[in-house]
N, C-alpha and C positions, 0 to 999 in steps of 0.2 A: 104679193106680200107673203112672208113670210112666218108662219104663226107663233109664237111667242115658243119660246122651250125648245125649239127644231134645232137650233143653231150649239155643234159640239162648244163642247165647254175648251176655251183654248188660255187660260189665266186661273189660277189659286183665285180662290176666294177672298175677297180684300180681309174680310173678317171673319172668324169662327164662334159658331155658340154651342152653346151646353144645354140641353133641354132638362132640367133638373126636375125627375118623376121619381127618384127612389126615396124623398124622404128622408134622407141624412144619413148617416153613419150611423147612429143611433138603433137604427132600424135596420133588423138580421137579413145578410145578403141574400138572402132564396127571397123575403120577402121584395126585398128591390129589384132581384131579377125578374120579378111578376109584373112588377110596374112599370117593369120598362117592356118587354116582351110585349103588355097588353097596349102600352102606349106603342108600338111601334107595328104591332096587325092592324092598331087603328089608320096609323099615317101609310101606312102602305097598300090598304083600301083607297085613303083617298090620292094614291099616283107617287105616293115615294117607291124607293129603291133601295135593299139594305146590301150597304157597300163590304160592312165586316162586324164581326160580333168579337169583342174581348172580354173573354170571360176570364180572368185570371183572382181567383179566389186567396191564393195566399198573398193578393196584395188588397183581397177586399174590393174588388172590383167587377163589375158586368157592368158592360155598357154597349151601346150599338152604333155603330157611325152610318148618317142614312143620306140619301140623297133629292131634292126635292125635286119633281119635274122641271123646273128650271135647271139645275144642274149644281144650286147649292147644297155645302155638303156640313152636315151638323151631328151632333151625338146628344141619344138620347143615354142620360145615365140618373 
């Protein structure tokens, strides 16, 4: 048998999510980049994998695309 997560990822993801840690718009982008940074050291202790960081400020944005042991792929922003 084969153990769960072994098997390459060979299909897109049926669906995508947003893991929504920054707090809104509202709230000053260094501050959101902290929230996602600490949310994403935590998920990466527990076996994710950080695919890419977009950090692009003049559009207000830090986010991080990660990848779970299984091979799903999501953004913490």
């Amino acid at each position: 048998m084969v153990p769960a997560g072994s098997e390459p990822k060979v299909a897109k993801n049926r669906w995508h999510f947003d893991l929504k840690v920054g707090r809104g718009h509202d709230v000053p982008l260094d501050v959101r980049a902290q929230g996602v940074k600490a949310t994403v050291e935590r998920l990466v202790k527990a076996g994710a994998t950080v695919l890419r960081i977009k950090d692009e400020p003049d559009m207000g944005l830090y986010a991080t695309a990660v990848q779970d042991p299984e091979g799903n792929e999501f953004d913490v922003v």
